[in-house]
Structure formats: structure tokens, C-alpha cells
N, C-alpha and C positions, 0 to 999 in steps of 0.2 A: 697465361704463360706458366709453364712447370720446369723448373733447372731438377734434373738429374746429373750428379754428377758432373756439374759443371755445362752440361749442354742446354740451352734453351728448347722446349719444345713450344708449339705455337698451336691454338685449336686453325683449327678452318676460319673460321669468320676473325679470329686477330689476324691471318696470314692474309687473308683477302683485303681486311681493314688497311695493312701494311702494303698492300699493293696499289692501293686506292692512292693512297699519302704519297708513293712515290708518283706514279703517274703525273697524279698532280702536279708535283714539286718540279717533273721533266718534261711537261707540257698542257701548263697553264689553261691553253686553250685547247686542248681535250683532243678529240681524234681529227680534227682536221689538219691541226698543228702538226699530230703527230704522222697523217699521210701525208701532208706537202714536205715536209723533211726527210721521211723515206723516198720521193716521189725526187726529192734534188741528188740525196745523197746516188740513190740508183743510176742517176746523170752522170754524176764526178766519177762513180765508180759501174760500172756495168756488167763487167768481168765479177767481181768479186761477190761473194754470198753474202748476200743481202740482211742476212742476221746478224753476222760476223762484223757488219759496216753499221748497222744500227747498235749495237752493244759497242762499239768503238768510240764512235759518237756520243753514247749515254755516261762511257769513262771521263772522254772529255768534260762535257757539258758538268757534269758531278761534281768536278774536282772544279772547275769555273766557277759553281754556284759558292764554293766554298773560299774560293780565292780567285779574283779575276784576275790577278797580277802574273799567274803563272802562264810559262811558256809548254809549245807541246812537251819537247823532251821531259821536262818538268816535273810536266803528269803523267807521261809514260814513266817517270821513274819510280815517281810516288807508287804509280798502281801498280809497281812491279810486272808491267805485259815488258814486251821483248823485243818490242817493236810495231810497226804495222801490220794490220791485219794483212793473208796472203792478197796477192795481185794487187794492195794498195801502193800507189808509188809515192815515194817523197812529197812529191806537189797534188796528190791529191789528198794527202795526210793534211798536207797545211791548207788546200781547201776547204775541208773538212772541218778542222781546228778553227780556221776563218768561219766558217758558219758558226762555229758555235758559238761564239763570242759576239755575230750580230744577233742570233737566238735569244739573249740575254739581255739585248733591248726590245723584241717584239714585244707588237703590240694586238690585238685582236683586228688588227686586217694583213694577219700573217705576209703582207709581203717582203719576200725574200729576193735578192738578185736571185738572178740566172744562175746554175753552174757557171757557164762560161766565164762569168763574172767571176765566182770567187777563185777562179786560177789568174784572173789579174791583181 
């Protein structure tokens, strides 16, 4: 790493190193962790971009790993976003929020309820 002026620069292999660490840190159990939770989240929300709903969820889940005490609004405040992502409603926000909080007990036989389930 080289600070210029106050900025960090990063080579290629710390930057990829740094991506590796997170991954990790946000799904333990590697890519299949990470397609069954796109594969739900896509459920709760179908309308909405799919990117948009996984970086939401990764806000959540972040801010969990750091404190599980906290509520959404919480960590929407903390993360300064502005609310839910577009076409996200209310109760799929807190389905959303719901998953991620049982996320945080998986275990490597990734199951997860249903959508349906987490709007109960």
C-alpha cells in the first residue's frame, strides 16, 4: 500500500487479497452460500436489480457481523443509505433484514427457510 497525500493506493494482488478477506467474512461457505441467498433474495424481491438487493443485504449483514443488536433503521442510519433500495417494499426490507440475522447462524448445510417464510 502507498498513501499519497492522504489517499491509499493498493497494488492488484493487496486489492484482490482484500476481496478475498471479505468474501469470506460475508460468506463463509463460498459460492454456494453466496448463490442460495441471491437465489432467495431474487424470491423476496423480483422486480427489483438484483445488484442493488445483494449490496443491500451485504450493508445489512456488515453492520450485523459488527453488532447483532442492531435494528434495520439502525443500520440504515449508520450506513447513511436513504432508505430501501428501489421497488424494495417495507416487508421485504424486513424479510431481507430477517435473513440476515438467520445468516449469522448458518451453518454449512446452508438451509435457509423459504422466502415465503421470511414474510412470516
Amino acid at each position: 500500500m502507498i498513501n499519497i497525500l492522504g489517499f491509499n493506493f493498493y497494488t492488484a494482488e493487496e486489492r484482490r487479497a482484500q476481496d478475498a478477506a471479505y468474501a469470506a467474512r460475508m460468506f463463509p461457505f463460498g459460492d454456494p452460500q453466496k448463490q442460495k441467498i441471491s437465489g432467495i433474495l431474487k424470491e423476496i424481491c423480483p422486480a427489483a436489480d438484483q445488484k442493488n438487493l445483494l449490496f443491500f443485504y451485504l450493508v445489512l449483514k456488515q453492520a450485523l457481523l459488527e453488532d447483532s443488536g442492531l435494528t434495520m433503521t439502525q443500520i440504515l442510519k449508520k450506513s447513511r443509505m436513504r432508505g430501501l433500495p428501489p421497488k424494495v417494499t417495507p416487508e421485504m426490507g424486513e424479510a431481507i433484514f430477517h435473513l440476515c440475522l438467520l445468516d449469522l447462524d448458518c451453518d454449512e448445510s446452508l438451509s435457509y427457510p423459504s422466502a415465503a417464510d421470511l414474510f412470516s
